[in-house]
C-alpha positions in Angstrom: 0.0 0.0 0.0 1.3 3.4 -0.8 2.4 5.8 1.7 2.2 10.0 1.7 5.9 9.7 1.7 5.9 7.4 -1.1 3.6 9.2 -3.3 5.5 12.2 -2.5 8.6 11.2 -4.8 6.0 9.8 -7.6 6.1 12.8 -9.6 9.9 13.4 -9.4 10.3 9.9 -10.7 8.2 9.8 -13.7 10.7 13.1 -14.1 13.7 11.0 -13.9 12.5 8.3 -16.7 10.8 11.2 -19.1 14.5 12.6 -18.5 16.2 9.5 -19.9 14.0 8.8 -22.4 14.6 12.3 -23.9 18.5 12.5 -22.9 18.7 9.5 -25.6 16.5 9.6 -28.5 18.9 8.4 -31.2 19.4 5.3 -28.5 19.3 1.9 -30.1 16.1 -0.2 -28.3 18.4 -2.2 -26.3 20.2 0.9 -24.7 16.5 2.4 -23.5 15.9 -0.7 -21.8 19.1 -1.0 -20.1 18.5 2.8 -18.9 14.7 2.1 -17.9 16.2 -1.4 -16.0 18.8 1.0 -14.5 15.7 3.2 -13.2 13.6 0.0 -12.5 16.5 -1.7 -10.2 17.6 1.8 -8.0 14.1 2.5 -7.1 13.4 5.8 -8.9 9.6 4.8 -10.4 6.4 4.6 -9.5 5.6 0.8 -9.8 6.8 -2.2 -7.8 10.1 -3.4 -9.2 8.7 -6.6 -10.7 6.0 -4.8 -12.3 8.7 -1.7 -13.2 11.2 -4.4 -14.9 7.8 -6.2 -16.5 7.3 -3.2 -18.2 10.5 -2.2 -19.5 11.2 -5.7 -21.5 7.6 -5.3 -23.2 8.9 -2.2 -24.7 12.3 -3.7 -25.8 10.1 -6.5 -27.5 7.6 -3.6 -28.9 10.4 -1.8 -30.2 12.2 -4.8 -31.6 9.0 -5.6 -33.6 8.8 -1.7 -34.9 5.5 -1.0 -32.5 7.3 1.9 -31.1 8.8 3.8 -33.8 6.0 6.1 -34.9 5.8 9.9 -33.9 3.6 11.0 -30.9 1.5 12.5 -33.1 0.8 10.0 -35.6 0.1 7.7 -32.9 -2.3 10.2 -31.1 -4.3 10.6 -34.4 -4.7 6.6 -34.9 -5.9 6.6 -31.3 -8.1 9.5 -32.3 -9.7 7.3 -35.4 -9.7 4.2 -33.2 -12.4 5.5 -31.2 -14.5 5.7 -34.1 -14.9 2.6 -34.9 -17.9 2.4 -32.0 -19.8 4.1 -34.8 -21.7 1.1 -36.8 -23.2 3.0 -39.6 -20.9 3.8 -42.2 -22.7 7.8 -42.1 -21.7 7.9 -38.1 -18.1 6.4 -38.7 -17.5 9.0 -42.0 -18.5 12.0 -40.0 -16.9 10.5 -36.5 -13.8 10.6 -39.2 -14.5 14.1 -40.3 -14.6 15.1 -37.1 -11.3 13.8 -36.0 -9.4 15.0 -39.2 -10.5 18.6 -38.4 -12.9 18.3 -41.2 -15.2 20.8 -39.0 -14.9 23.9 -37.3 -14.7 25.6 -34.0 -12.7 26.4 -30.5 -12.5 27.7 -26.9 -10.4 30.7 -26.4 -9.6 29.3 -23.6 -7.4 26.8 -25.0 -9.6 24.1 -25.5 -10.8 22.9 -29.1 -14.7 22.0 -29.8 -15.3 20.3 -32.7 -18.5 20.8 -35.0 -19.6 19.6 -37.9 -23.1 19.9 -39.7 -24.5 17.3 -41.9 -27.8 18.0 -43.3 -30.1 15.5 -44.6 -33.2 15.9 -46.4 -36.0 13.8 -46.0 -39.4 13.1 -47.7 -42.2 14.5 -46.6 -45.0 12.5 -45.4 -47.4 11.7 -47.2 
């Protein structure tokens, strides 16, 4: 169970690793998971050290097979179009898509970003 005084350091190390992982970006795969073990083994994460080391080979084997190679970006818009695919109808999924690809228009001034889009669709009327 965590303690106060545990939790306390949490924040410094997810620091630390973010700090490795940008002191080497040119690193070959085996060299980030040497320097994430390194972390793992002297204490300085947030997760049990089983869990800590657990973690740090599935990225070695994820960046071995090429899973970790694409941009933050890119891999933020294929999340983004991931969660379209709850849309069944191919009209819902196309304009979930729009959406997503900025297709729309809108903001916050405040810094957030609102996204609208109008479709319109005529129908009959009844007889």
């Amino acid at each position: 169970m965590p303690t106060l005084h545990t939790l306390r350091y949490a924040p410094l190390a997810v620091l630390l690793l973010a700090g490795a992982a940008q002191a080497a970006p040119d690193g070959t795969a085996r060299e980030r998971y040497l320097q994430d073990r390194q972390a793992c083994m002297s204490g300085n994460t947030w997760q049990a050290r089983d869990t800590c080391l657990r973690e740090a080979g599935a990225a070695l084997q994820a960046a071995r097979r090429g899973n970790l190679t694409s941009s933050e970006a890119e891999r933020l818009d294929n999340n983004a179009l991931q969660r379209c695919e709850v849309f069944k109808s191919d009209e819902s999924h196309a304009a979930c898509v729009a959406r997503v690809r900025d297709a729309g228009s809108g903001s916050v001034p405040e810094g957030g970003l609102l996204r609208e889009s109008t479709i319109t669709t005529i129908t009959p009327v009844p007889q």
